[in-house]
DRENFIDO-750989 format. One record per residue (C-alpha): residue number from 1; chain; x, y, z. Coordinates in Angstrom, 2 decimals, always signed. Each point is the difference from the previous one (the first is absolute). Layout:
% residues N
<atom><num>NUM</num><chaine>A</chaine><east>X</east><north>Y</north><up>Z</up></atom>
...
***
This chain:
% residues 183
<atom><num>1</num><chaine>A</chaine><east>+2.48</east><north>-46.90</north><up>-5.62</up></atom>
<atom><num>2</num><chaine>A</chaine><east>-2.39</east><north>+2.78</north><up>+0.78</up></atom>
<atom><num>3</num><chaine>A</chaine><east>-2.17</east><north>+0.11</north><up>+2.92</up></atom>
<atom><num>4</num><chaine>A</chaine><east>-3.83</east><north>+1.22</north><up>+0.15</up></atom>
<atom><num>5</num><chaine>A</chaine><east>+1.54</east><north>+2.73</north><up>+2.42</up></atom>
<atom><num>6</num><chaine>A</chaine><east>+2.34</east><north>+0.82</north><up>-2.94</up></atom>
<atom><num>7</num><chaine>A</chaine><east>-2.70</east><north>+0.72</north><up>-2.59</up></atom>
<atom><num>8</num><chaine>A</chaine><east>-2.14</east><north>+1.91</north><up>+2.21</up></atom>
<atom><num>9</num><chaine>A</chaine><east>+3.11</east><north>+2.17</north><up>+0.46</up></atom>
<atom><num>10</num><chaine>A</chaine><east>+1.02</east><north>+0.28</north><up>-3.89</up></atom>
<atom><num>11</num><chaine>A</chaine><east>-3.80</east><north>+0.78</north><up>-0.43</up></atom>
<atom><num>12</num><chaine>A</chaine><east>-0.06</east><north>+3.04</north><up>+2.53</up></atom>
<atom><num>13</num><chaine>A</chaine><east>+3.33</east><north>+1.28</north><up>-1.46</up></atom>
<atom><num>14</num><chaine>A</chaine><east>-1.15</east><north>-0.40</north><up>-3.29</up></atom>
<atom><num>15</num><chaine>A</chaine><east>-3.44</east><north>+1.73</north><up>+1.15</up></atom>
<atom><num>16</num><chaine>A</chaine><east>+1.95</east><north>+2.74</north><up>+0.98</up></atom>
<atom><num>17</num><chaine>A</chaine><east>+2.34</east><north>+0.45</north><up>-2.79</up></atom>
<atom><num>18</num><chaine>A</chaine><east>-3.27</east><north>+0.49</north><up>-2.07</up></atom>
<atom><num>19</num><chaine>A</chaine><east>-1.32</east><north>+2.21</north><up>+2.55</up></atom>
<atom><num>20</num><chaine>A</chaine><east>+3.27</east><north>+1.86</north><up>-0.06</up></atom>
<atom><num>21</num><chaine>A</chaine><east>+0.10</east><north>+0.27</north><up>-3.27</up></atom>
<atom><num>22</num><chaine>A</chaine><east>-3.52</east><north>+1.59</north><up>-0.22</up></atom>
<atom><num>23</num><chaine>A</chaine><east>+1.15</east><north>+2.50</north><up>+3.29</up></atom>
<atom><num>24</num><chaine>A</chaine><east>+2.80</east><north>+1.26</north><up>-2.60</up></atom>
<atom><num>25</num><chaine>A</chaine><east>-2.20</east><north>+0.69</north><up>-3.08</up></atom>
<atom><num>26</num><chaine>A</chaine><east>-2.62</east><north>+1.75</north><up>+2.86</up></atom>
<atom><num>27</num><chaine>A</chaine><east>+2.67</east><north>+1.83</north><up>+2.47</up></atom>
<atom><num>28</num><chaine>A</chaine><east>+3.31</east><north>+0.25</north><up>-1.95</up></atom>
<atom><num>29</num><chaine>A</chaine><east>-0.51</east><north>+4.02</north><up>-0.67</up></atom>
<atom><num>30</num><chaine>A</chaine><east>-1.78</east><north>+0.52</north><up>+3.51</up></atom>
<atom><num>31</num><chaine>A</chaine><east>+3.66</east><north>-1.35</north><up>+1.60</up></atom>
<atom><num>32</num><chaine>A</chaine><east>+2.07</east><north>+2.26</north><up>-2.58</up></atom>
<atom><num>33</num><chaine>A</chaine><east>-2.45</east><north>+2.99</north><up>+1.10</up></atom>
<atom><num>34</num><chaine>A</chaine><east>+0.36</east><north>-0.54</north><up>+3.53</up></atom>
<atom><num>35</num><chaine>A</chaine><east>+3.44</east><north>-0.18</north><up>-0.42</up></atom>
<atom><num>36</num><chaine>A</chaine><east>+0.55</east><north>+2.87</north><up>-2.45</up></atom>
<atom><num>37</num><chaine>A</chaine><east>-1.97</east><north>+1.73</north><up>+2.70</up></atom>
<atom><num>38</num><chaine>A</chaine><east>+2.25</east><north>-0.41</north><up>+2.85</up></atom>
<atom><num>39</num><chaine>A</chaine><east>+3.48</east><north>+0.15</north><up>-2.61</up></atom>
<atom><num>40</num><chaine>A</chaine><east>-0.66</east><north>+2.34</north><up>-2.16</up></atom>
<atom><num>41</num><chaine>A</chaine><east>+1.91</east><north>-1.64</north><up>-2.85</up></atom>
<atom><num>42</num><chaine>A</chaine><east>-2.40</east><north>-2.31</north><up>-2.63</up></atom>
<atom><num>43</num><chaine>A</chaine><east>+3.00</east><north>-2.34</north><up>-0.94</up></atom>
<atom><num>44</num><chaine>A</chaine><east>+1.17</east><north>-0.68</north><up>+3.34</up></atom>
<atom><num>45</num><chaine>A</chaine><east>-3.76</east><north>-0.48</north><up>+1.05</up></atom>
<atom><num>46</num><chaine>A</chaine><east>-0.51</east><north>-2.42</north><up>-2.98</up></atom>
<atom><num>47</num><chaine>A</chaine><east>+2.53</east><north>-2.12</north><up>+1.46</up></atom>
<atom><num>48</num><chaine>A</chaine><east>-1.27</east><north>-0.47</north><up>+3.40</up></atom>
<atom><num>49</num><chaine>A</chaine><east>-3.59</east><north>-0.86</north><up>-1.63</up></atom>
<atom><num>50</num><chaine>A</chaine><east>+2.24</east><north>-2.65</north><up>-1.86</up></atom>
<atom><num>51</num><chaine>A</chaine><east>+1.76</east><north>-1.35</north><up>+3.22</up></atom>
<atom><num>52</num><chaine>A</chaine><east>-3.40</east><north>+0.10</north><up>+1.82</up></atom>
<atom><num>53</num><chaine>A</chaine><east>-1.01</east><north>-2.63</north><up>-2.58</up></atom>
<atom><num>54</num><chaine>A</chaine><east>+3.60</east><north>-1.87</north><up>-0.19</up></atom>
<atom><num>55</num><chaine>A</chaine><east>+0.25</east><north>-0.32</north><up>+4.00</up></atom>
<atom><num>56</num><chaine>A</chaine><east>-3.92</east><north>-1.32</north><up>-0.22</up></atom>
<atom><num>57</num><chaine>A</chaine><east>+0.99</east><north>-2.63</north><up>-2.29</up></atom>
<atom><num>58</num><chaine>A</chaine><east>+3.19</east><north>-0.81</north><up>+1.78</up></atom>
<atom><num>59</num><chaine>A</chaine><east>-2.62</east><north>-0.04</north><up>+3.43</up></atom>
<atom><num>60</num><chaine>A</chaine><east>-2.83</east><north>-1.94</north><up>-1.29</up></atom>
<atom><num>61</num><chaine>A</chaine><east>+1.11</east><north>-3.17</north><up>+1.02</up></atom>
<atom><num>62</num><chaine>A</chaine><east>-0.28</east><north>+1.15</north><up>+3.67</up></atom>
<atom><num>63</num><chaine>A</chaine><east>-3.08</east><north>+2.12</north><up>-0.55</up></atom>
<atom><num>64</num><chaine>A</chaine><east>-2.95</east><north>-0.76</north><up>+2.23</up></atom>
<atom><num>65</num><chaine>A</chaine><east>-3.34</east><north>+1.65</north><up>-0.02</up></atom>
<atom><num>66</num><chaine>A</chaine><east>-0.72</east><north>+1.83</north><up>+3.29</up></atom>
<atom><num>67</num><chaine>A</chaine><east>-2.88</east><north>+2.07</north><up>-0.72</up></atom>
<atom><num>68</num><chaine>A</chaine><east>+1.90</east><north>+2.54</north><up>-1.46</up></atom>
<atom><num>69</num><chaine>A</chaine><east>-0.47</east><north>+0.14</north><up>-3.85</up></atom>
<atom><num>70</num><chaine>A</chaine><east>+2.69</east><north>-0.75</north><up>-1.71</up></atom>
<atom><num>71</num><chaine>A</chaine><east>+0.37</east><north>+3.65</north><up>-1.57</up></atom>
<atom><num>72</num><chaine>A</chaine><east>+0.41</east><north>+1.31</north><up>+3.47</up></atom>
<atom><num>73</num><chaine>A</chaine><east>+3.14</east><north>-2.38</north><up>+0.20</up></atom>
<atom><num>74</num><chaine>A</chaine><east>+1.20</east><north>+1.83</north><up>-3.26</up></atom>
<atom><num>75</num><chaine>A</chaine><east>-0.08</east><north>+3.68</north><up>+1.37</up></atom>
<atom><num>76</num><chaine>A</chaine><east>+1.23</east><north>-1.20</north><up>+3.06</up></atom>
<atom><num>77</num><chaine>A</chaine><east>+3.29</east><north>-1.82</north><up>-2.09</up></atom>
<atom><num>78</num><chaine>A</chaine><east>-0.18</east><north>+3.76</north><up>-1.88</up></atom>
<atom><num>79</num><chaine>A</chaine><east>-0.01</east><north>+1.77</north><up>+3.03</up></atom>
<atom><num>80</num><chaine>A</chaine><east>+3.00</east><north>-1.62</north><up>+1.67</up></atom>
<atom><num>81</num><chaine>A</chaine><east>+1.85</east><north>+0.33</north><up>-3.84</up></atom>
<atom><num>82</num><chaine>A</chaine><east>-0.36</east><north>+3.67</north><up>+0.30</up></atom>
<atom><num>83</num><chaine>A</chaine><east>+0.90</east><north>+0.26</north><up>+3.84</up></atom>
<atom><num>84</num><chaine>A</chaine><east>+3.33</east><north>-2.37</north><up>-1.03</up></atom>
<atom><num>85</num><chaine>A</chaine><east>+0.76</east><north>+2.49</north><up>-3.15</up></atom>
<atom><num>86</num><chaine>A</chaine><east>-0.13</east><north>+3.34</north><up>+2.42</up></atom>
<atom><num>87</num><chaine>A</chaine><east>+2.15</east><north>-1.95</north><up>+2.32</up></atom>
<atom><num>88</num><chaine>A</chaine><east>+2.15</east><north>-1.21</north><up>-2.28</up></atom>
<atom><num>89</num><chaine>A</chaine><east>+0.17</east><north>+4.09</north><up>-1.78</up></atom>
<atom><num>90</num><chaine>A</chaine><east>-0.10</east><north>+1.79</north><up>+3.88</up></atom>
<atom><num>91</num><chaine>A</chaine><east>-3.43</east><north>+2.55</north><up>-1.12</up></atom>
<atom><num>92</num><chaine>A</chaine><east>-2.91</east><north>+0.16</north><up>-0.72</up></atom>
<atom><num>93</num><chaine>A</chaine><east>-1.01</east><north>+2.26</north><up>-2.98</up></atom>
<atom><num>94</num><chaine>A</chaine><east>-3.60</east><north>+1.68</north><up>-0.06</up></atom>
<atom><num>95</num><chaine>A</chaine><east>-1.41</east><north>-0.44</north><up>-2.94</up></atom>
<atom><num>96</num><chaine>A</chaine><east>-2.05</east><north>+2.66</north><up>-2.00</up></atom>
<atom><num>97</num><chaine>A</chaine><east>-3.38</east><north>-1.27</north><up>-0.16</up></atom>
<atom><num>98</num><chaine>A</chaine><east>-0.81</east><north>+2.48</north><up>-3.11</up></atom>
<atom><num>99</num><chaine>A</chaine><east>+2.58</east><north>-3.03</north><up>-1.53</up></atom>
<atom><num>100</num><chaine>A</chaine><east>-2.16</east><north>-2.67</north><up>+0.47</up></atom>
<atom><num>101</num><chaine>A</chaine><east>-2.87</east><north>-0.62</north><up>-2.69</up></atom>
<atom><num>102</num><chaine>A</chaine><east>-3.22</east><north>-0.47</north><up>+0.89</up></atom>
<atom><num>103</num><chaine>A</chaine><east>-2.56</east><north>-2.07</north><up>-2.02</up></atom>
<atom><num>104</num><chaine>A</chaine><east>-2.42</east><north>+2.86</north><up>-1.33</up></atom>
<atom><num>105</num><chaine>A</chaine><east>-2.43</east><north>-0.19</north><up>-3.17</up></atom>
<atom><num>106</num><chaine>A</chaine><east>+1.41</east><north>+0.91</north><up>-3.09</up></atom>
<atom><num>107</num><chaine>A</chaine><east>-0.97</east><north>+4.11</north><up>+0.56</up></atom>
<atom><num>108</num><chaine>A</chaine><east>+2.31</east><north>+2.43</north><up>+0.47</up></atom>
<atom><num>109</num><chaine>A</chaine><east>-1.19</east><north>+2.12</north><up>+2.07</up></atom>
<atom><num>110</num><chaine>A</chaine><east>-0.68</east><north>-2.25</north><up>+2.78</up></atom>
<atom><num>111</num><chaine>A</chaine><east>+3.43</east><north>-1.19</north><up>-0.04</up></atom>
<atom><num>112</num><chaine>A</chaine><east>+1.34</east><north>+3.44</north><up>+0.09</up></atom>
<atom><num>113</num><chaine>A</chaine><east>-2.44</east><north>+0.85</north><up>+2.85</up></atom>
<atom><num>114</num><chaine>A</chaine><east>+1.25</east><north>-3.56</north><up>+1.74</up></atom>
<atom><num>115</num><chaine>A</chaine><east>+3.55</east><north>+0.72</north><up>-0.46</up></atom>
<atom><num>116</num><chaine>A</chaine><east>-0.84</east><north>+3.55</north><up>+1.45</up></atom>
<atom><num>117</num><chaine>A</chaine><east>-1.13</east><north>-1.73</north><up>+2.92</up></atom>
<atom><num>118</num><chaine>A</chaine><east>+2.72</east><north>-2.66</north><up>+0.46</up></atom>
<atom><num>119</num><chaine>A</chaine><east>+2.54</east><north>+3.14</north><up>-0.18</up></atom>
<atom><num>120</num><chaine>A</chaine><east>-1.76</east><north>+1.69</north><up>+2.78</up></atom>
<atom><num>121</num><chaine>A</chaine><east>-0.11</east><north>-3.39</north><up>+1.93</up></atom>
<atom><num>122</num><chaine>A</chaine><east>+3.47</east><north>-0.90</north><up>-0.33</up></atom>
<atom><num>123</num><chaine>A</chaine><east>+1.17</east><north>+3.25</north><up>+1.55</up></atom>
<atom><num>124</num><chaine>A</chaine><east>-1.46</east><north>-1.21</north><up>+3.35</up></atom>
<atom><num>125</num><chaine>A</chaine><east>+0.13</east><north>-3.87</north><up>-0.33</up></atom>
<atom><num>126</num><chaine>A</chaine><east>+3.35</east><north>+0.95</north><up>+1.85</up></atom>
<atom><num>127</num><chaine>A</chaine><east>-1.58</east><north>+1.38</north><up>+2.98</up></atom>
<atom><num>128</num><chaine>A</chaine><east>-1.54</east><north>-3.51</north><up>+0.84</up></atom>
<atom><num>129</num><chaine>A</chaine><east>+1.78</east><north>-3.02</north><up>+1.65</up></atom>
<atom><num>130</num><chaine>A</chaine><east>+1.92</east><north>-2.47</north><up>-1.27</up></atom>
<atom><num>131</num><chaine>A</chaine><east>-2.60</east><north>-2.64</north><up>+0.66</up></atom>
<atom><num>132</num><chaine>A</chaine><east>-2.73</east><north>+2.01</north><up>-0.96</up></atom>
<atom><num>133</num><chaine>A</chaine><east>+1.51</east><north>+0.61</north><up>-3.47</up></atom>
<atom><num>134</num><chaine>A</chaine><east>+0.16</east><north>-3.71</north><up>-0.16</up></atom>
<atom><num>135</num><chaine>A</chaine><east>-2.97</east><north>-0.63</north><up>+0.66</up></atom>
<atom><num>136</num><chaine>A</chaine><east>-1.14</east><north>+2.10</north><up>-2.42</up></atom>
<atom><num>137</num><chaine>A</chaine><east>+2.16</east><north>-1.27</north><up>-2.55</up></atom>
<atom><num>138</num><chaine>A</chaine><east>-1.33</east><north>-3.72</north><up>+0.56</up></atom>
<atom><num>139</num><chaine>A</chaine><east>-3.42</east><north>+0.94</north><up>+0.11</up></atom>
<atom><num>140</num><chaine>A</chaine><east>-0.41</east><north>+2.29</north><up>-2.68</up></atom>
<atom><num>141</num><chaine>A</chaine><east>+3.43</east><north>-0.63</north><up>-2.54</up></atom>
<atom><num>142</num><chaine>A</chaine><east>+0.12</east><north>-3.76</north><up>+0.65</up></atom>
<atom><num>143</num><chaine>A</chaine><east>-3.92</east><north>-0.19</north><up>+0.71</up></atom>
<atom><num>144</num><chaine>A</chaine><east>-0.16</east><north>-2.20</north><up>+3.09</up></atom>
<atom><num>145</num><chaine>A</chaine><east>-2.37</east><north>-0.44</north><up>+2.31</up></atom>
<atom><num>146</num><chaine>A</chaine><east>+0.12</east><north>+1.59</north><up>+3.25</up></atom>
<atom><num>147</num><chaine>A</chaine><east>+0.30</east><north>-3.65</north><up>+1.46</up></atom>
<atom><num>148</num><chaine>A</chaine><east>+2.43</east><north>-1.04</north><up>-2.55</up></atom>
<atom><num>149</num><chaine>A</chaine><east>+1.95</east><north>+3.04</north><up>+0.82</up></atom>
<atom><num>150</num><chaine>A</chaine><east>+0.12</east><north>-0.95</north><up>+3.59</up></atom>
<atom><num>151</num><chaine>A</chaine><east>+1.52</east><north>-3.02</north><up>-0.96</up></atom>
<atom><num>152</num><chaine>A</chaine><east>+2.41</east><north>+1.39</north><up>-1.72</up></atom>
<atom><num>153</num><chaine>A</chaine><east>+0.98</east><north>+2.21</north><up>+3.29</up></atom>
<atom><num>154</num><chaine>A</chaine><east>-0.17</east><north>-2.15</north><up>+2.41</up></atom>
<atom><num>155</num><chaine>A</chaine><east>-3.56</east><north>+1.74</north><up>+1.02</up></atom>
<atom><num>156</num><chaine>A</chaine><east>-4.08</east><north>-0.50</north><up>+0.53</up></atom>
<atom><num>157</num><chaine>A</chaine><east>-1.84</east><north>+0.93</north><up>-2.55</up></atom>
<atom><num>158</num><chaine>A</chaine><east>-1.85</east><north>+2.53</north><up>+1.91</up></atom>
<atom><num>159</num><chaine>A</chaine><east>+3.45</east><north>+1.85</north><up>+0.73</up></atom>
<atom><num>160</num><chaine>A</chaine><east>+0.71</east><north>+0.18</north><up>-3.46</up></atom>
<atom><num>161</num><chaine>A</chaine><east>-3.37</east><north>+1.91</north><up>-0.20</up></atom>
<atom><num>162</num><chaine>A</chaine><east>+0.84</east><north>+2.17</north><up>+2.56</up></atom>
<atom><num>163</num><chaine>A</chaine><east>+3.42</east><north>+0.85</north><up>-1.07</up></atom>
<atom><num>164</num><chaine>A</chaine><east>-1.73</east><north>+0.62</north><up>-3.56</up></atom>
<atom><num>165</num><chaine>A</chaine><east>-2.69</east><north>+2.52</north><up>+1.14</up></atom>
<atom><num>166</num><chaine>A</chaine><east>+2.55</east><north>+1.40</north><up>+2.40</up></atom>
<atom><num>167</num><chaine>A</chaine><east>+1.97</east><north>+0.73</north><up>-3.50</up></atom>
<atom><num>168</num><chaine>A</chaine><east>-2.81</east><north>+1.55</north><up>-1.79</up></atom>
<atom><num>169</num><chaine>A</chaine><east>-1.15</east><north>+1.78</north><up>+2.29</up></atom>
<atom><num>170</num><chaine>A</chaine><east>+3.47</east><north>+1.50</north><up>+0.77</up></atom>
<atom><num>171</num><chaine>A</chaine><east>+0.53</east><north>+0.48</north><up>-3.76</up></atom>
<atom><num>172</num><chaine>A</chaine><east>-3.72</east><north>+1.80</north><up>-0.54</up></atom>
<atom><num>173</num><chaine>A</chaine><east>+1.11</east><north>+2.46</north><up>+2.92</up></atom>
<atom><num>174</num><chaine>A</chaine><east>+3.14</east><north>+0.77</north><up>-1.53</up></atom>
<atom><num>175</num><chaine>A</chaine><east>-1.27</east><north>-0.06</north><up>-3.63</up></atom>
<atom><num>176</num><chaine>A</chaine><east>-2.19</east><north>+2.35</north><up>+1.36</up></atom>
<atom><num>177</num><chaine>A</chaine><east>+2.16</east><north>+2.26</north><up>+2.13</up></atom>
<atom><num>178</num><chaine>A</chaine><east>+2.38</east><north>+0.24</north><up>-3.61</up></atom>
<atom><num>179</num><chaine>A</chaine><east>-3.23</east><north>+0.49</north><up>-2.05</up></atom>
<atom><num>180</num><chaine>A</chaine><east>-0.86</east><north>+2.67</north><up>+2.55</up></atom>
<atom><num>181</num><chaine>A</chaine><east>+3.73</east><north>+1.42</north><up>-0.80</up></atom>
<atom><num>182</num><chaine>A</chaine><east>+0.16</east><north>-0.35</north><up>-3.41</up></atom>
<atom><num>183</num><chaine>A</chaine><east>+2.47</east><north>-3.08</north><up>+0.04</up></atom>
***
């Protein structure tokens, strides 16, 4: 015999298997970007977007909501995928941002231009630190908010703001020092 406490359950779990379902149609390719982003390999990053997805459905039963959105909970499950792959392969590989598409219109030109631009990035990206690459990569690749990101990290969302201007502003000076020297 079911309970009332029962049904309430099966209706949250249920609630959130739609709402799951609807977070994979929405951030499925955001997770494989992020990841491609920090592995530099599209199959590989595929499959963590896939786990992501497999170890929330294996998780929902113990899923509560805390405040943090539920997609937040996703790129956190992402982020510790890609930490356990690089442990489990001993590096880290950079990836060449010039590699990673960006959603332009349809006109050639500005995607040359933009892929110009992602070349010259990606030949200081390396220059930052670790966690401000990753915060860049959550809040731009995996398009997070800044207090989503934090949640991810394990910090405030004002931190997350501050490590991100930190990072731009360290990448417009050095953008600008290599534009200066001809990159």
């Amino acid at each position: 015999m079911t309970t009332r406490a029962d049904r309430g359950k099966t209706g949250v779990r249920s609630a959130n298997e739609t709402r799951l379902a609807g977070l994979y149609e929405e951030y499925y390719d955001k997770i494989a970007h992020y990841a491609y982003v920090h592995m530099g390999n599209k199959t590989e990053a595929e499959d963590i977007a896939g786990e992501v997805f497999l170890k929330a459905l294996e998780s929902l039963k113990s899923y509560e909501e805390r405040g943090i959105p539920m997609q937040a909970w996703l790129f956190r499950i992402a982020h510790n995928l890609v930490v356990d792959h690089f442990r489990r392969q001993g590096k880290q590989p950079t990836v060449p941002l010039e590699t990673v598409s960006v959603r332009t219109g349809d006109d050639p030109v500005e995607i040359a231009e933009r892929n110009m631009e992602l070349e010259k990035v990606a030949k200081v990206m390396g220059q930052l630190t670790r966690e401000q690459r990753e915060v860049l990569g959550l809040r731009f690749f995996g398009g997070l908010t800044s207090k989503e990101a934090g949640n991810i990290l394990g910090k405030s969302d004002g931190a997350v703001r501050e490590m991100q201007r930190a990072a731009l502003e360290k990448l417009r000076k050095l953008l600008t020092g290599n534009y200066l020297a001809g990159i």
